[in-house]
C-alpha positions as CSV (number, residue, x, y, z in Angstrom):
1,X,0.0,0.0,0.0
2,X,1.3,3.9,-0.7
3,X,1.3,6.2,2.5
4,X,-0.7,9.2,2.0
5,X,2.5,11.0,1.0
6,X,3.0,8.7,-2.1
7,X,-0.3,9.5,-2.9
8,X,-0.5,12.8,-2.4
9,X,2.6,13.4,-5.0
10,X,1.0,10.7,-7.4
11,X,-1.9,13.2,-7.5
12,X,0.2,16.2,-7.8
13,X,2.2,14.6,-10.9
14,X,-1.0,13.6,-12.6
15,X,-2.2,17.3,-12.4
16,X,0.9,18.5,-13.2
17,X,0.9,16.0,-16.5
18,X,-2.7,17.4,-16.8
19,X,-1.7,20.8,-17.1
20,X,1.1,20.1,-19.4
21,X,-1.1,18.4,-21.8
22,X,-3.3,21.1,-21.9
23,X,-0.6,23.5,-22.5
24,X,1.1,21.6,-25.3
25,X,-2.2,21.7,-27.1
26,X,-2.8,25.2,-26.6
27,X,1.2,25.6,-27.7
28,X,0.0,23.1,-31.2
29,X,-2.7,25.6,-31.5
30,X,-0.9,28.7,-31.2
31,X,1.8,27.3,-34.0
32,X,-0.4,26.2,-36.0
33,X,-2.0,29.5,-36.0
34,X,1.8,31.1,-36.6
35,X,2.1,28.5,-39.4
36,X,-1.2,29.5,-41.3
37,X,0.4,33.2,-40.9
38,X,3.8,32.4,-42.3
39,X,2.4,30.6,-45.1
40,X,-0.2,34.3,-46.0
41,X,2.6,36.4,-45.6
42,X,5.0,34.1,-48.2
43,X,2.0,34.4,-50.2
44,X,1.9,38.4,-49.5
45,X,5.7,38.7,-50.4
46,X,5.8,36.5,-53.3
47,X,2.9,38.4,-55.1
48,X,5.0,41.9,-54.1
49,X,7.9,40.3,-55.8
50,X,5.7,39.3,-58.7
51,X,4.3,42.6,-59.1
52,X,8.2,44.6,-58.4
53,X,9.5,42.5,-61.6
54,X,7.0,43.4,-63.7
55,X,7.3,47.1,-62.7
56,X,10.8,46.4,-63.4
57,X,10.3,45.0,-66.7
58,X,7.9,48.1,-67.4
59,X,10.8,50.4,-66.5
60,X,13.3,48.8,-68.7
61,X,10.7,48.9,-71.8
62,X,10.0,52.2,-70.9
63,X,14.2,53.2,-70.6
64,X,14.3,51.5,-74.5
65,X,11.2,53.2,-75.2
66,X,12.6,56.7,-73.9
67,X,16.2,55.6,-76.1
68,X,14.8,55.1,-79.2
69,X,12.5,58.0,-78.8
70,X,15.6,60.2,-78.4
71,X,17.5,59.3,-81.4
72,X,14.5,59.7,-83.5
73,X,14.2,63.2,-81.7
74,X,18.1,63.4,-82.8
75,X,17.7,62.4,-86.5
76,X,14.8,64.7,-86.8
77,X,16.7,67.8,-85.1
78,X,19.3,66.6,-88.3
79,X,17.2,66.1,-90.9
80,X,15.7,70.0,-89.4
81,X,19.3,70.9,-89.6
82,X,19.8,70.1,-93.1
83,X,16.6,71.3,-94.2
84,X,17.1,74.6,-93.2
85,X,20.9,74.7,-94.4
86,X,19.1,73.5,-98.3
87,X,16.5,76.3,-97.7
88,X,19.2,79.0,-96.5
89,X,21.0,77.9,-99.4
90,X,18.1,78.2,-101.9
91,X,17.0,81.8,-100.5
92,X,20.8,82.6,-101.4
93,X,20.9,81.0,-104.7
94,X,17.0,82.8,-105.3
95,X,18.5,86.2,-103.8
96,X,21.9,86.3,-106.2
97,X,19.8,85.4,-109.7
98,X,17.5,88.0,-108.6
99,X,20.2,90.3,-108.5
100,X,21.3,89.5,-111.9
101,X,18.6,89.8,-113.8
102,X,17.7,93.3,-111.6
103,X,21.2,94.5,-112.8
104,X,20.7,93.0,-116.4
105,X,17.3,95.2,-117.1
């Protein structure tokens, strides 16, 4: 037979057990819980890195976009450049047989 000291700390493990039991499940709960919330925020961050590279790839389209527009804008400013050097050197060419044919009447 077990003296009631025996018994007494039998009781006092088996509520002790008890209570850890009860706290391992509320520990499984409360990781399961920070489990479901890892798993939403690598969902967060992986549709953030999704939506960065295609800003990304928008930027670079728009940096090849803003090159090419600028060497058109170049080749026009040349072609301007040579137009008006043709027409300076029309008005010239107009102005001097002008003057001959003023001088010649």
């Amino acid at each position: 037979m077990l003296n009631d000291g025996e018994v007494k700390r039998i009781l006092e493990a088996i509520t002790e057990y008890r209570e850890l039991v009860e706290h391992s499940g509320e520990m499984r709960k409360q990781l399961e819980a920070l489990l479901k919330r890892w798993g939403s925020l690598k969902s967060e961050r992986d549709e953030l890195r999704q939506t960065l590279d295609r800003i990304h790839q928008t930027m670079s389209q728009l940096k090849a976009d803003y090159q090419v527009m600028m060497r058109r804008v170049g080749d026009i400013s040349s072609t301007e450049d040579a137009v008006l050097d043709s027409v300076k050197f029309l008005i010239d060419e107009l102005a001097s047989t002008l003057k001959k044919h003023e001088v010649d009447t």
